[in-house]
N, C-alpha and C positions, 0 to 999 in steps of 0.2 A: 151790344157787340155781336159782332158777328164768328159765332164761335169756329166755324168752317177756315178761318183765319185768326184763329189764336195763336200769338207767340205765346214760348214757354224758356226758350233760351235767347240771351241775351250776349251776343259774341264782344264783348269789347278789346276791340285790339288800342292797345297802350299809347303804342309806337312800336315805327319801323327799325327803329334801330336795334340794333344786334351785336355783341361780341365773336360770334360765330359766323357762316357764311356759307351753311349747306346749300346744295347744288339744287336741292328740289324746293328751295324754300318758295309758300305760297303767295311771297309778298309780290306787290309787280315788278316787273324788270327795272323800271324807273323811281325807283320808290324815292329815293334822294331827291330827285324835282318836287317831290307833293309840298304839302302848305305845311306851316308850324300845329305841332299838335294843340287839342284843342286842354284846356286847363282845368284845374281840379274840380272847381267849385261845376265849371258845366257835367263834369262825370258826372258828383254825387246827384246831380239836378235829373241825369237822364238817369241814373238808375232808381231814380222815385218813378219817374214819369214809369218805368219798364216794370216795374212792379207794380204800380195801378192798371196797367196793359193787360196784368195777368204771367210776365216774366215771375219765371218760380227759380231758374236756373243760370247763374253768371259763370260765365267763362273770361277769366283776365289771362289775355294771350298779346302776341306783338306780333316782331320782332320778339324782344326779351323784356316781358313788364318790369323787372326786377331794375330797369334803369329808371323807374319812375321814381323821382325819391316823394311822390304824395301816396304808395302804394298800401302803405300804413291807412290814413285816412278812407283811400276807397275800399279795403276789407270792414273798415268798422262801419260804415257805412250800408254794405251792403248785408253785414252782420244784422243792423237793427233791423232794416227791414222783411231779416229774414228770406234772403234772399240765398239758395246755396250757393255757395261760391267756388268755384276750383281755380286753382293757379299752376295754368298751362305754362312751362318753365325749361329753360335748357339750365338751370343751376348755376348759371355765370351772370353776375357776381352772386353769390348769399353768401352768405355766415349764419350760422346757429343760432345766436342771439336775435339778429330780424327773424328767424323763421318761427323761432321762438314769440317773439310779438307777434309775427301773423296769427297762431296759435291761439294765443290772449283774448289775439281783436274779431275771433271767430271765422277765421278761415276754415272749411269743411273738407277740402282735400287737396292734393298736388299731383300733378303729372308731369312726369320729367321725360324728356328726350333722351335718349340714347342711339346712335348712329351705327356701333360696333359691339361685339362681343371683347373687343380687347381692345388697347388704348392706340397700339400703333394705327389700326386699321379706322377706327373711331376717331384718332383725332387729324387724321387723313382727310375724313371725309366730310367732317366739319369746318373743316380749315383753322384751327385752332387748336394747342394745348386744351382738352378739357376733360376727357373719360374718368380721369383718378379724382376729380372735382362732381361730378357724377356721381359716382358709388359712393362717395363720402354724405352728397344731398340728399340721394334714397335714404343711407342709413339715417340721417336725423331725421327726415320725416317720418320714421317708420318709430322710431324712439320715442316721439312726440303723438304716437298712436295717432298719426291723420293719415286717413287712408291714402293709400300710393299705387297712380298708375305707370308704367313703365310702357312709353312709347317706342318702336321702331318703326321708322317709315323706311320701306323695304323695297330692294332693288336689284341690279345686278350683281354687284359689289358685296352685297351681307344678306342676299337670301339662301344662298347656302351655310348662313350660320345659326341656323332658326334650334337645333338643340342647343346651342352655345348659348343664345339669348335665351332660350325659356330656363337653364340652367342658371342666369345669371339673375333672371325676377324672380327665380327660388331662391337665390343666395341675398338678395337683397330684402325679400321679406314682401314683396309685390303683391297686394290687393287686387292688382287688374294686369295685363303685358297686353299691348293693345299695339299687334303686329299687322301694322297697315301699309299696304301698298300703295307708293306713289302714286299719284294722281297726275294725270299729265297737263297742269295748268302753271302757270307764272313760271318759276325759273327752272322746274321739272320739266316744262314742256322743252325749253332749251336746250335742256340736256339730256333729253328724252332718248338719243342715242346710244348715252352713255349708260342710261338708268334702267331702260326697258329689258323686262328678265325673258326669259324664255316661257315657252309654255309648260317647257317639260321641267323648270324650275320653279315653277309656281304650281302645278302640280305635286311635285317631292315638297315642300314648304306646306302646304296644304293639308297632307297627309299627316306630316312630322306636326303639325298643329293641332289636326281634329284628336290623333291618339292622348295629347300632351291634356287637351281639352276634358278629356274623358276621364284623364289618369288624378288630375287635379280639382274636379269636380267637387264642391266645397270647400274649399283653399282658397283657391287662385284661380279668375276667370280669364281664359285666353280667347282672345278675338282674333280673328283672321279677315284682313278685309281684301278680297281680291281686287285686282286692277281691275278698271273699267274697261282695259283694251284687250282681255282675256273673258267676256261676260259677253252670254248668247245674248243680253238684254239690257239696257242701262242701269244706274240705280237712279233711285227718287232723290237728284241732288237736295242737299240738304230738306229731306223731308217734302218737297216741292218748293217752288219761286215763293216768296213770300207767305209759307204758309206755318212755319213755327217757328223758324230762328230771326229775327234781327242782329244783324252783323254792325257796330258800327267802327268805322276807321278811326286812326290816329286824327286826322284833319278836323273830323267830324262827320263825314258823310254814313248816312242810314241808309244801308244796304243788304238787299234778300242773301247776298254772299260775299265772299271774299273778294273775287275780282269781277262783281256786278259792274261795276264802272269802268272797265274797260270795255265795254261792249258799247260800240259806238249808237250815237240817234238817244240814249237814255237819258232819262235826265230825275239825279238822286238830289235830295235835300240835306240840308244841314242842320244839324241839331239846335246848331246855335243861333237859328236863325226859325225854328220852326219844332212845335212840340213833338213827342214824340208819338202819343197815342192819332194827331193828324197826318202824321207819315205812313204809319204802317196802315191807316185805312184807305189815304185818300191820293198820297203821293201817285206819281207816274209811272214813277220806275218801279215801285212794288207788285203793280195792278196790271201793268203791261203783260207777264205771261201766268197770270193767275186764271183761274177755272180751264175753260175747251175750248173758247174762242181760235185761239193764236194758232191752234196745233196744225200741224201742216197733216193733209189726207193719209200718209203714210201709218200717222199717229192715231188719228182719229177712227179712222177705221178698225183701229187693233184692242183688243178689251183688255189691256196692261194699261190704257193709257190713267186709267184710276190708279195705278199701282207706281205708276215710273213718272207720271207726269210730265213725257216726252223727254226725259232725262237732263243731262247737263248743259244750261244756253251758254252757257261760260265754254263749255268744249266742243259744244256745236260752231260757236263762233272763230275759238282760234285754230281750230283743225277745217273747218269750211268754209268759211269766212262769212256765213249768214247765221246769226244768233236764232233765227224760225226754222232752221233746220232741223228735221231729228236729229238727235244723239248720233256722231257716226260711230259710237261704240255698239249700236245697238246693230245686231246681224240683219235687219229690215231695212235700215236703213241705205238710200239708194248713193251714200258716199259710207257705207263702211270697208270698202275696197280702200281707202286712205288709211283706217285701222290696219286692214291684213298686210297692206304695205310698210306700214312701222314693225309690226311683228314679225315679217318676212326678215327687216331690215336688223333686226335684233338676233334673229337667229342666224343668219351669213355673220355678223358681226360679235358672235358669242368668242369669249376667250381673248378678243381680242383688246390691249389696254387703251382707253379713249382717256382724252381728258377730260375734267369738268370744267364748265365756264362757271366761275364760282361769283357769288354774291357780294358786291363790295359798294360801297357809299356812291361811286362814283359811275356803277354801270355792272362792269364783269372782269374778271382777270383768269387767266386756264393756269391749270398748274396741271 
């Protein structure tokens, strides 16, 4: 094996389907066109296969896993092979009793979504009844002693609530608050107008986080993940292209990320069709921007490129329209004048109420 390309996380998204219909969700635009998800017995199959790879770590995310009713099966599963497992979760639907099974069947931890500091502005922004169904989730996991992280993905709308929410993963008993900044890809990019904060509010958020970080140092670890579109430098998508996560979709496709397959000229594989340790070595679409080859002069000449791996192809692509481009988050880059233009654009347009094009089965709907 070539350890230079060892996975160690194994991203399974469930399915796209969702109860909820946040505006930044990372699913793609079209996700109601894609194929029938793929069926149990192939999960438990690829997480044998992800664990002889050397996968140590599963992530069961979606849409919302929780509509899976084999969800039972695939914790026990991943249970024996001792695989950790965390269940990335907006809490709609559970009850106590399954969370309770999960628990049994060796589930290792849970991370719940939260959108607001309070219900009216949370269940605004989710487009759903859900926050008072939230706090009620955190408390049983916290009951059940499996550790709890408290997500906000942070933006215009609820980054000036950053004491509110570190106030509220203290009242819930949060192991981790893990306050991350929209990414501008899939249905964030869309609404990227509406979501992109300021500088000078990601800045105050920053501050209010590093002090909260300091104050709660053995407790509760708080993360702060800055935008891309506020960063002198890219970050190392997902650790770089194919170099420790396997992501795979509802459908089945094995992919270096979330929305590797929108990146036109690729071409990913299917589980069900093709093992998994022959993917991640040998596939096309993994290999295509792995090692220096690919890196455009801009990159290659720059000694971050060990460090950033030319950044995001997934943001190089849908902000430039060439997946070889640098990162245009990164200040070298000879299209990040398109960045300071959204920034620009964020800042004339602060205070002012946009709508979101929200997430629906069918495409988008604005509210």
């Amino acid at each position: 094996m070539n350890n230079e390309y060892r996975p160690y996380t194994l991203i399974a998204e469930l399915t796209y389907r969702c109860p909820l219909r946040c505006p930044y969700c990372s699913n793609p635009l079209g996700y109601a066109g894609y194929g029938n998800e793929i069926d149990t017995d192939t999960w438990l199959r690829v997480f044998q296969e992800a664990e002889a790879l050397g996968v140590v770590h599963l992530n069961l995310t979606g849409g919302e896993p929780l509509l899976r009713d084999d969800l039972e099966r695939l914790i026990e599963r991943a249970s024996r092979l001792e695989l950790y497992t965390n269940l990335i979760t907006s809490g709609m639907p559970l009850t106590f009793g399954r969370l309770s099974r999960f628990a049994a069947l060796g589930l290792n931890s849970v991370q719940v979504s939260v959108q607001s500091s309070g219900p009216t502005e949370s269940d605004r922004i989710a487009g759903a009844p859900s926050f008072h169904r939230k706090l009620e989730v955190m408390q049983w996991v916290a009951s059940l002693e499996l550790p709890l992280t408290m997500n906000v993905v942070l933006h215009r709308d609820n980054i000036d609530e950053i004491e509110e929410l570190i106030a509220l993963a203290e009242r819930v008993s949060a192991d981790r608050l893990e306050l991350a900044n929209a990414q501008y890809l899939g249905w964030a990019l869309k609404n990227r107008v509406a979501l992109l904060p300021t500088r000078e509010q990601v800045e105050t958020a920053r501050t209010i986080a590093s002090k909260a970080r300091e104050r709660l140092r053995g407790t509760m670890e708080v993360i702060f993940v800055t935008p891309n579109y506020y960063s002198v430098h890219p970050k190392p998508c997902m650790d770089g292209w194919g170099r420790r996560f396997i992501v795979v979709n509802p459908e089945g496709l094995a992919l270096p990320c979330h929305l590797a397959h929108t990146l036109p000229g690729l071409r990913f594989d299917n589980v069900t069709k093709r093992d998994l340790a022959d993917i991640w070595h040998h596939s096309d679409g993994f290999n295509e921007f792995r090692g220096n080859r690919w890196l455009p002069d801009v990159c290659r000449n720059c000694d971050r490129h060990t460090k950033d791996f030319g950044g995001c192809r997934c943001q190089a692509f849908h902000v430039t329209g060439n997946a070889c481009a640098t990162d245009p988050a990164c200040s070298l880059s000879p299209d990040h004048g398109l960045i300071e233009s959204a920034r620009s654009q964020a800042s004339q347009s602060a205070g002012v109420p946009i709508l979101f094009e929200y997430r629906t089965g069918r495409g988008f709907s604005q509210a």
